[in-house]
C-alpha positions in Angstrom: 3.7 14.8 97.0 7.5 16.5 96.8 7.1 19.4 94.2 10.6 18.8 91.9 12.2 21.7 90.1 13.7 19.2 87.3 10.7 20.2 84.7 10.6 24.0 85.5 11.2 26.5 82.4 14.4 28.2 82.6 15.8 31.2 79.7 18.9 33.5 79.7 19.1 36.5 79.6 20.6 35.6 76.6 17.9 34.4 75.5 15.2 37.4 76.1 17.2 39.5 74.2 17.7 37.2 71.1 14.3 36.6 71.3 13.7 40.2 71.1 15.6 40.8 67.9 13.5 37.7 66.0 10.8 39.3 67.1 11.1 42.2 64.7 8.8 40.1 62.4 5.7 37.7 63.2 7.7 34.6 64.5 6.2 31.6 66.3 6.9 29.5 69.3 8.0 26.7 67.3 10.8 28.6 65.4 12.1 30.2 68.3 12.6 27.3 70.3 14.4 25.5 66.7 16.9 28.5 66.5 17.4 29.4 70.3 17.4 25.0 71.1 15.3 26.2 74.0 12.3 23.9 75.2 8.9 25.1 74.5 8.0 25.4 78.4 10.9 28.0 78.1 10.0 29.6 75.5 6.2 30.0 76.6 7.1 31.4 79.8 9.9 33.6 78.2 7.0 35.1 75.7 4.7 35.3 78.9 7.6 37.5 80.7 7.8 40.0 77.3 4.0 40.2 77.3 4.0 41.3 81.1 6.3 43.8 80.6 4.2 45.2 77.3 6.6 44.9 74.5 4.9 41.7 72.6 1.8 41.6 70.6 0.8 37.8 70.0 -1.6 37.0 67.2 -2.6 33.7 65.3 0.6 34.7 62.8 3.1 34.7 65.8 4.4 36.9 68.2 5.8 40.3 67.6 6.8 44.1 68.9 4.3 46.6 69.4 5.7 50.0 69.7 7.0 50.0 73.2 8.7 46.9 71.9 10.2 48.7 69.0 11.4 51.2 71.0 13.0 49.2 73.8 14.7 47.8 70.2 15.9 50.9 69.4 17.3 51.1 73.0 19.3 47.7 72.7 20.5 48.3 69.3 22.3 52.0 70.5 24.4 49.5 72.6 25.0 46.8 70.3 23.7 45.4 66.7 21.9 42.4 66.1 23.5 38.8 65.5 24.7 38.0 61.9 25.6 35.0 60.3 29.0 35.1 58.9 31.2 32.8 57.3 31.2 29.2 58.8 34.9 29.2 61.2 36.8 26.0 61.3 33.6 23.8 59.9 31.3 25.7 62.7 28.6 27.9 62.3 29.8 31.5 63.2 28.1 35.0 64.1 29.1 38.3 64.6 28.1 41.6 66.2 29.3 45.2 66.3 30.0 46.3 70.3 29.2 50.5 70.1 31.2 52.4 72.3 32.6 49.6 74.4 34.4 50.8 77.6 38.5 49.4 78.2 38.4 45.5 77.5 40.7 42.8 77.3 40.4 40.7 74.4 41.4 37.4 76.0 38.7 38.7 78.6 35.8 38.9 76.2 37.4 35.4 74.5 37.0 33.2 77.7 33.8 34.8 78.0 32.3 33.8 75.6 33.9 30.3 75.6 32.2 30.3 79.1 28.8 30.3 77.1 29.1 27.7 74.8 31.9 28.7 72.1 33.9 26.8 70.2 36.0 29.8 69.7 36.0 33.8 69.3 37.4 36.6 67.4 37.9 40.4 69.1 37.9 43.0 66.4 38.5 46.6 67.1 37.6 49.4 63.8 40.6 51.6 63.9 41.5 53.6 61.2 38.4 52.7 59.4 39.4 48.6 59.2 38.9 45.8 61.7 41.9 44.8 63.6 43.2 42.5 66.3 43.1 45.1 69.4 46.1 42.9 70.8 48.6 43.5 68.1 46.8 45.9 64.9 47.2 43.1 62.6 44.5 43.7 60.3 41.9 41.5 59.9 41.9 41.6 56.0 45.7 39.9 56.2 44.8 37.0 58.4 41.4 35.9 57.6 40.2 38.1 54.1 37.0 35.7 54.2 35.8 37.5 56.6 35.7 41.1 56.2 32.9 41.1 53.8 31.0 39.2 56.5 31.1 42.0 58.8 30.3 44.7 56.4 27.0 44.1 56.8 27.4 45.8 60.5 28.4 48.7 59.1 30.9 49.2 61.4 32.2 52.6 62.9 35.7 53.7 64.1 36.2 53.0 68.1 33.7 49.8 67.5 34.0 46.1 68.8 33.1 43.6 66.7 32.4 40.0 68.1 32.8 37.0 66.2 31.6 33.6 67.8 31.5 30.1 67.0 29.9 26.8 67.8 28.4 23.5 66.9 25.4 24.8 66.6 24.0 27.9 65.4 22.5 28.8 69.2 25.4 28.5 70.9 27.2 31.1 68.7 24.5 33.3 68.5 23.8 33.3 72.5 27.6 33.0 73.6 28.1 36.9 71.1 25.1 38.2 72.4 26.7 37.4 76.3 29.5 38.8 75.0 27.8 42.3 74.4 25.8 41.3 78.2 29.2 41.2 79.5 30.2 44.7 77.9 27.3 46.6 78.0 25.3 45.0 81.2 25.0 47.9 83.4 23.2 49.7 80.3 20.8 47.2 79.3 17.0 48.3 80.0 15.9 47.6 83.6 12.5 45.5 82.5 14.7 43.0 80.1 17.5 42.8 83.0 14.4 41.9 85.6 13.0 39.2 82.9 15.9 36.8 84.8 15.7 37.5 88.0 
């Protein structure tokens, strides 16, 4: 009998760390695999990963962090924030996150980056002088789009901060393709054990 990979349960890293966030409050296998479109083989292996490493606690009312889990939280969310919906972009469903600290980027970098993972499209903010801006050119985000800037208020954003607005047809692929975005910024920063969870 040939053993075939086709079947076999595959997550990003993407993936782990959305999962991580919804994981703040009792969630169950069935609702992550609806808002991550991930296939429940995934998503049971992926859960079997976080309980290995000790961050997960699963019950009959879901699965959720225990302590080392909210602290490895805490860890992630000193690098970047966690996924909002914003404002639907262009008819899609779009989200946004707040970058802290980022190190020298290219906009059009991050952009193709993110269109790499599913994107429709993406926005680069930068908070200078207290408002978000285009980093390319300083037009102000409040001039071009004012839809928006309540959307991202929510982040509380500080001065020096990246925010990253994605979109898609669907609701996964803009909230994995920001969260690659951050991945892409902040990588060499992430926390060993979630890194490992893909490799």
């Amino acid at each position: 009998m040939s053993w075939k990979r086709g079947a076999y349960p595959e997550f990003s890293l993407e993936d782990a760390l959305a999962v991580i966030f919804m994981l703040k409050n009792p969630t169950g296998r069935k609702a992550i695999s609806e808002e991550l479109n991930l296939g429940e083989g995934s998503v049971r292996t992926l859960l079997k990963k976080l309980s290995g490493i000790g961050i997960i606690t699963s019950t009959q009312k879901g699965h959720f962090l225990n302590e080392k889990g909210v602290e490895l939280l805490r860890k992630l969310q000193e690098l970047f924030s966690e996924p909002v919906r914003t404002r639907e972009v262009e008819g899609m469903t779009a989200v946004a996150l707040k970058v802290k600290n980022p190190p020298k980027f290219k906009s059009i970098e991050l952009r193709d980056e993110a269109i790499r993972f599913f994107a429709r499209g993406a926005m680069i903010l930068l908070i200078k002088n207290g408002e978000a801006v285009f980093p390319e050119d300083e037009r102000k985000l409040k001039e071009t789009f004012p839809e928006m800037v309540q959307s991202i208020e929510t982040l509380e954003p500080k001065e020096g901060d990246i925010i990253v607005i994605t979109w898609a047809d669907n609701n996964a692929d803009a909230l994995k393709s920001a969260i690659h975005v951050a991945v892409f910024l902040k990588e060499d920063q992430l926390p060993k054990e979630i890194v490992n969870l893909t490799r």
